[in-house]
C-alpha positions as CSV (number, residue, x, y, z in Angstrom):
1,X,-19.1,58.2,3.0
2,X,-21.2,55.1,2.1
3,X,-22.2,55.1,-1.7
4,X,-25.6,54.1,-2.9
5,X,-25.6,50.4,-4.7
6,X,-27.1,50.5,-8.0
7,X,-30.6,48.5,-8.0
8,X,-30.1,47.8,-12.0
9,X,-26.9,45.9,-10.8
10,X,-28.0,42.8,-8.5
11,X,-26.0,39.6,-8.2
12,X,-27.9,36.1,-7.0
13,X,-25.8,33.6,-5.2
14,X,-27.2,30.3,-5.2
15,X,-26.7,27.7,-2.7
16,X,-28.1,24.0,-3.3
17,X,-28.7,21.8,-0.5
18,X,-28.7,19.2,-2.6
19,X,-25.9,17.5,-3.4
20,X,-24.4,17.4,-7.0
21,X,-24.1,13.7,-8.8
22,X,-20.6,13.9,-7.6
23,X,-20.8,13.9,-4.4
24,X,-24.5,11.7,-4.3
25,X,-21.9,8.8,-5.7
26,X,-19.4,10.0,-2.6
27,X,-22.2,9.6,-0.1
28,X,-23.5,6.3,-1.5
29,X,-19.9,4.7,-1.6
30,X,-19.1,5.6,1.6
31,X,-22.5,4.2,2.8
32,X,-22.9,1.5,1.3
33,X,-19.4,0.1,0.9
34,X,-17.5,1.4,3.9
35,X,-20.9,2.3,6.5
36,X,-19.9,5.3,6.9
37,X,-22.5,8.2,7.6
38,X,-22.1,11.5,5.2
39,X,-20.7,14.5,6.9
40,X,-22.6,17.0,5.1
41,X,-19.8,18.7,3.9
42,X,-19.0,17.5,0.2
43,X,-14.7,18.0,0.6
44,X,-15.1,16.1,3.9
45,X,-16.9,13.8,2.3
46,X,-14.3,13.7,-0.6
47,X,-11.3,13.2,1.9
48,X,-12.9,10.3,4.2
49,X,-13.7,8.3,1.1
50,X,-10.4,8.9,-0.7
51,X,-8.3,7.8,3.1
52,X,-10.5,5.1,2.9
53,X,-9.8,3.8,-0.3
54,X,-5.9,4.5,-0.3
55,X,-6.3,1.7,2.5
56,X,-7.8,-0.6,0.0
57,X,-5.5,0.1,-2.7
58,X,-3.0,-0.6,-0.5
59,X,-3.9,-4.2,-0.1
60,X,-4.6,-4.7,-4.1
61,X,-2.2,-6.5,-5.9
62,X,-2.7,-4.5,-9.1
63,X,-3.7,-1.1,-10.4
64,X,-8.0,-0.9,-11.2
65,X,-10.5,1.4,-11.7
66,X,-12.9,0.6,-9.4
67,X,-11.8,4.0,-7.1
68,X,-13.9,6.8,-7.6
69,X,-10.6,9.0,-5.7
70,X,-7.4,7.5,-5.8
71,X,-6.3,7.9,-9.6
72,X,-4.2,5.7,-11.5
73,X,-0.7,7.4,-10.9
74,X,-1.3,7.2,-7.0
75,X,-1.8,3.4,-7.4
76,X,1.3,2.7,-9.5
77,X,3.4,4.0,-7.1
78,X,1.5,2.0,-4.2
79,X,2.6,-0.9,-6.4
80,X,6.0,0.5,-7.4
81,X,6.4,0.5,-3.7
82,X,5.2,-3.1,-3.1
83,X,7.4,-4.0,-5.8
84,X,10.7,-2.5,-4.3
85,X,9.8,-4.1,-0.8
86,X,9.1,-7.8,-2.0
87,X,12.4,-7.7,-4.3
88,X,14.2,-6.4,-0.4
89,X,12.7,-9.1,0.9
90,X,13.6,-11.7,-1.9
91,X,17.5,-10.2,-1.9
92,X,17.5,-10.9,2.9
93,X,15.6,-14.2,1.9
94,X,18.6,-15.4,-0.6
95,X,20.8,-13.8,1.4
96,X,20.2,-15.6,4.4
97,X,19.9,-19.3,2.3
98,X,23.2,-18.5,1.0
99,X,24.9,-18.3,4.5
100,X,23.3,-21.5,4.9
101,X,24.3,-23.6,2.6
102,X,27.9,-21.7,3.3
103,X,27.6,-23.1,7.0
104,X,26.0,-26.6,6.2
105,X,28.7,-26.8,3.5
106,X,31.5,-25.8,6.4
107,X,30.0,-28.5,8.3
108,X,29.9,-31.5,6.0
109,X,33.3,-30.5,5.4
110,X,34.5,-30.9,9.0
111,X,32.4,-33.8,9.6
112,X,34.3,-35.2,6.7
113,X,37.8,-34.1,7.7
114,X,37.3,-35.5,10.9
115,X,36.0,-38.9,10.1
116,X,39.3,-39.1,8.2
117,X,41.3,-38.7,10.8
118,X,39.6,-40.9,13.0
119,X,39.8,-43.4,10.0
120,X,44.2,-42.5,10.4
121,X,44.1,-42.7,13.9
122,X,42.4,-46.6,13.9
123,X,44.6,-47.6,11.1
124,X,47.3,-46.2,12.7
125,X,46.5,-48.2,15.9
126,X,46.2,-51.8,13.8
């Protein structure tokens, strides 16, 4: 049975093809800064541009707010993340002087104990 649909009851749907100030700024951005043509699809849109500027954010040194995506939290721990890999890097770095200077001090120490015997061995000879 397929029931009548009441004419006083109508619903309107609309659809802009514009795009809202949100997603104008999206389009510009990824024009303008990264030359990237707009998919027409506003999450699309969204995604590229935020991939694109986790990239950049990668390669600042310190949390901004120049991103119209990446939010503040997902930047700290970008740098959080830096931080924890240069102090890595710092600990093998001072690592690797100290085993030097243990060798170069193991050397200068034979070096020494054998110019004294070869000092005993010519006085020894005299």
């Amino acid at each position: 049975m397929i029931h009548r649909i009441d004419p006083s009851y109508t619903a309107f749907f609309v659809v802009s093809s514009r795009p809202d100030t949100e997603w104008q700024r999206i389009i510009e951005l990824l024009s303008s800064k990264y030359g990237v043509k707009s998919s027409g699809s506003k999450s699309a849109d969204k995604a590229k541009l935020h991939e694109l500027e986790l990239r950049e954010a990668q390669r600042e040194n310190t949390v901004t707010s120049k991103f119209l995506t990446v939010t503040k939290g997902e930047q700290e721990k970008i740098q959080e993340k830096k931080k924890t890999k240069r102090k890595d890097i710092n600990l093998e770095k001072k690592s690797e002087n100290q085993q030097g200077a243990k060798i170069l001090g193991e050397q200068i120490y034979i070096a020494i104990k054998m110019n004294k015997e070869k000092n005993n061995n010519n006085k020894r000879k005299k």
